[in-house]
C-alpha positions as CSV (number, residue, x, y, z in Angstrom):
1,X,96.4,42.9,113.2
2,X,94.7,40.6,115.3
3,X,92.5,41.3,118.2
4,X,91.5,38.3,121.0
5,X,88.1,36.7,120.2
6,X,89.6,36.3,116.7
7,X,88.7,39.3,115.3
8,X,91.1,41.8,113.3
9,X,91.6,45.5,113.7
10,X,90.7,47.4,110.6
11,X,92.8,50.5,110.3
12,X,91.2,53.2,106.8
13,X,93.1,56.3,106.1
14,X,93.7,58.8,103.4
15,X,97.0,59.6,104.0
16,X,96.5,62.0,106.7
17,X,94.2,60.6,109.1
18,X,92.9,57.3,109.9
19,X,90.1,55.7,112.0
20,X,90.4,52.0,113.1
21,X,87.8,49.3,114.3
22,X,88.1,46.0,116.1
23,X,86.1,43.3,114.5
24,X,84.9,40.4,115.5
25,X,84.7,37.5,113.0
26,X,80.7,37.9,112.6
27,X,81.6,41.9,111.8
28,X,84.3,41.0,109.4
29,X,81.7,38.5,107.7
30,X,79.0,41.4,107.9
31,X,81.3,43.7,105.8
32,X,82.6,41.4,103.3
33,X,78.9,39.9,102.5
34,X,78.1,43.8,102.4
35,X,80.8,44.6,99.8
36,X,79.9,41.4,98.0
37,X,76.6,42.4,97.3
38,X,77.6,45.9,95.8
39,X,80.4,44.3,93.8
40,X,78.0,41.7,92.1
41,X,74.9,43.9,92.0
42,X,73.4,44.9,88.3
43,X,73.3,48.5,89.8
44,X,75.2,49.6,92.7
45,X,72.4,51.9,93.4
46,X,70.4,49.3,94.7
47,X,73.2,47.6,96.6
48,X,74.1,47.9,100.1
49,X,76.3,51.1,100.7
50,X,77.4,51.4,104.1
51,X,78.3,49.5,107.3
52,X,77.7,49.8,111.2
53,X,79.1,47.9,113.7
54,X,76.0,47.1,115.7
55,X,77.7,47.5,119.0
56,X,78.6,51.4,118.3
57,X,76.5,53.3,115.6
58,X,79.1,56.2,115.5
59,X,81.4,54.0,114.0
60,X,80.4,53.4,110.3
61,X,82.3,52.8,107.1
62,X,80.0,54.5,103.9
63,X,80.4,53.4,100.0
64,X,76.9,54.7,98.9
65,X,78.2,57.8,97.0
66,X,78.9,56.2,93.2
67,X,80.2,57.8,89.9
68,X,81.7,55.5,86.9
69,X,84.7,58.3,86.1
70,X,86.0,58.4,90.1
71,X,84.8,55.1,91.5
72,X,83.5,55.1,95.1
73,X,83.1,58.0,97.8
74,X,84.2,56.5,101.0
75,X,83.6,57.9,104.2
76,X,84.7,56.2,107.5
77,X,84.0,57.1,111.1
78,X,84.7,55.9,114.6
79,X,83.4,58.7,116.3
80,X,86.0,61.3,116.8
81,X,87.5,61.3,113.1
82,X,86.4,60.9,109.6
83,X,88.4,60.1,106.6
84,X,87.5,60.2,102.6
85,X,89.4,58.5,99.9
86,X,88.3,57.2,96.8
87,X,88.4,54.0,95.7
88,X,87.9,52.2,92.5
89,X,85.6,48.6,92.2
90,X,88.8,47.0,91.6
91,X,90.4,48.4,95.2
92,X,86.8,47.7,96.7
93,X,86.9,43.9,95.1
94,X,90.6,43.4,96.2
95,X,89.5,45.0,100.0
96,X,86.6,42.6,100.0
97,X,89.2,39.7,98.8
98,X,91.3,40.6,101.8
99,X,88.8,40.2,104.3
100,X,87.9,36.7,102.7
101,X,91.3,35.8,103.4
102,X,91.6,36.9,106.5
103,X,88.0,35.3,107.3
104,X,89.6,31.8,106.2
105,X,93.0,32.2,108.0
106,X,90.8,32.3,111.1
């Protein structure tokens, strides 16, 4: 959905629960350059594994947690709730794909 400034509202849940943030186009960049880098790093150990919207540190979206068999541990937050799901590196790629769309449809 989009939010004025041209921004979009990013909604994560597992089914139960969800938390959502508003972005702003330079947060949207931000995230996808930050899955980028764990998607094309040799080791996603040394890749970045989280993001924080600078504007509110209780909201964050964590990928850090890692195992081949599972695929990634994510853990969002906005402050009053917290979901988990698990996610693949495909699902993480086709995320980050998504916000490169939405990034170019402005």
């Amino acid at each position: 959905m989009r939010t004025s400034g041209g921004g979009r509202n990013l909604e994560i849940g597992d089914g139960a629960d969800a938390v959502d943030f508003d972005l702003n186009p330079t947060q949207m960049r931000e995230l996808h350059d930050a899955l980028t880098v764990t998607i094309t790093a040799d080791d996603v150990a040394d890749a970045p594994g989280a993001y924080w919207p600078q504007e509110n540190d209780e909201r964050y979206i964590d990928w850090s947690d890692y195992e081949y068999e599972r695929g990634f541990s994510l853990e969002a937050g906005d402050g009053t709730r917290t979901v988990n799901l698990t996610l693949t590196m495909k699902q993480l790629r086709a995320w980050r794909d998504r916000l490169a769309t939405e990034l170019s449809d402005g």
